[in-house]
Structures are given as C-alpha cells and as structure tokens.
N, C-alpha and C positions, 0 to 999 in steps of 0.2 A: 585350613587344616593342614596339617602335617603328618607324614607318614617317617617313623623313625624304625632305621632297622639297624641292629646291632648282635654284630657276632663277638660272643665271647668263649672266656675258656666255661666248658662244664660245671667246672669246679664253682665257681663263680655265681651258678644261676640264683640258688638262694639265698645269695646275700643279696643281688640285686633286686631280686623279686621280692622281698622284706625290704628292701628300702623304697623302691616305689610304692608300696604298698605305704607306708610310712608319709610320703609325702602326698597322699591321697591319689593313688593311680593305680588301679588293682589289675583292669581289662589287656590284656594282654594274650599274642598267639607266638608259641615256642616249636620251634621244630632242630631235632639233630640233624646235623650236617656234618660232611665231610669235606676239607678243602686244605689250600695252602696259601702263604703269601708268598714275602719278596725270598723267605729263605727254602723256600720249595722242597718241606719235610724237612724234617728230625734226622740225626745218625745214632740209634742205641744200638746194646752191646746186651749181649746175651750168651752164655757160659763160652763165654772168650769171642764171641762172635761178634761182627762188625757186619749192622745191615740197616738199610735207609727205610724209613717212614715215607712214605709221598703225601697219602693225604690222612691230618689230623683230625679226630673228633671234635665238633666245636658245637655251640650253641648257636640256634637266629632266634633274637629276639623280635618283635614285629609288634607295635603300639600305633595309634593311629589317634592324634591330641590336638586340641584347637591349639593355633598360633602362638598365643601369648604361654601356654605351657611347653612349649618343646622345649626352650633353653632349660628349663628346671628339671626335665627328662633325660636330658641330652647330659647335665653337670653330675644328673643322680647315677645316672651307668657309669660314667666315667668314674666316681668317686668310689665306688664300690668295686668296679669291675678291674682295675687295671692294679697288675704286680708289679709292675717296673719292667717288667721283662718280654723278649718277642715273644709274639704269639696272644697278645693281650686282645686284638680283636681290632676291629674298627664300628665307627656309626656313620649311615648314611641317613640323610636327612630331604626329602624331597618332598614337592607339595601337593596334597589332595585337590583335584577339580570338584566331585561330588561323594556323597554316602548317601547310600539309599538302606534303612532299616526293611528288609522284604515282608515283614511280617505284619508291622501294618503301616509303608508305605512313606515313612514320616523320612526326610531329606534334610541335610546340612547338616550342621553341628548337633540339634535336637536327634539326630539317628547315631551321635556318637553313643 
C-alpha cells in the first residue's frame, strides 16, 4: 500500500477532488496548511507598498491506495493540479507497513 501526499494550491482542490473522484477514488483526508518552498514567500504590493509573504496557504492532500493504483493517483493530481507556475505543490509518495480498520479489526488492504 502506498501513502500519497500532495500539497497543492487551494485553488485547485476541486478540480482535483472531482477528478479522482472520477477515476474511482473518493476516500481522501484534507487539511490547510501554511508553508514555503525553494522561493521562501511571495513579494506583494499594496496601495504602493512593497511587503513579503513568508508563508502561503496551501492544501495537504493525504490518500492511502493499494500499489498498483498510486501511479493513476499520482498522474490524476498532477494533471489537474498543476498551472505551469511556482508554487504548484509537490507529492510525496512512500509505503504503508500495515492498516488496521479500529472498528471492526479487519487489516491490510481489506481495512483500506
């Protein structure tokens, strides 16, 4: 199993979440976040003012999908998610040891 997590812009979330939903993947956990990357905030302007951003609103996506779906997970955010432009986000992709469903107990891919 794989755990994919992708931060993107805001703006973005429901078209991503409409298109996985699309390719049969609906289960997903979203949280706002604030951060930066390589260009360490924004510079906007405001009634003639020049003042830095540090950190930008972004989305975390967070999906948790057996092996043979992540590429089609991974190609769905990127084809939806990305403007051309900095700030489009990144995905990290790394791999589940176990899932345990608490409710009634059931493990592995059956608890996805």
């Amino acid at each position: 199993m794989k755990h994919i997590v992708a931060i993107i812009r805001p703006e973005k979330l429901d078209e991503v979440r409409h298109a996985l939903e699309k390719v049969g993947y609906s289960g997903l956990m979203i949280s706002e976040i604030e951060g930066h990357g390589k260009q360490k905030g924004i510079v906007q302007q405001w009634r003639g003012e020049r003042y830095k951003v540090d950190l930008i609103s972004k989305i975390k996506l967070e999906v948790v999908v057996k092996d043979e779906e992540a590429e089609t997970i991974k190609k769905t955010i990127i084809e939806n998610a990305r403007t051309g432009e900095i700030g489009d986000g990144k995905i990290f992709i790394s791999h589940i040891d176990e899932v345990v469903r608490i409710r009634t107990g059931e493990t592995g891919e059956i608890a996805l």
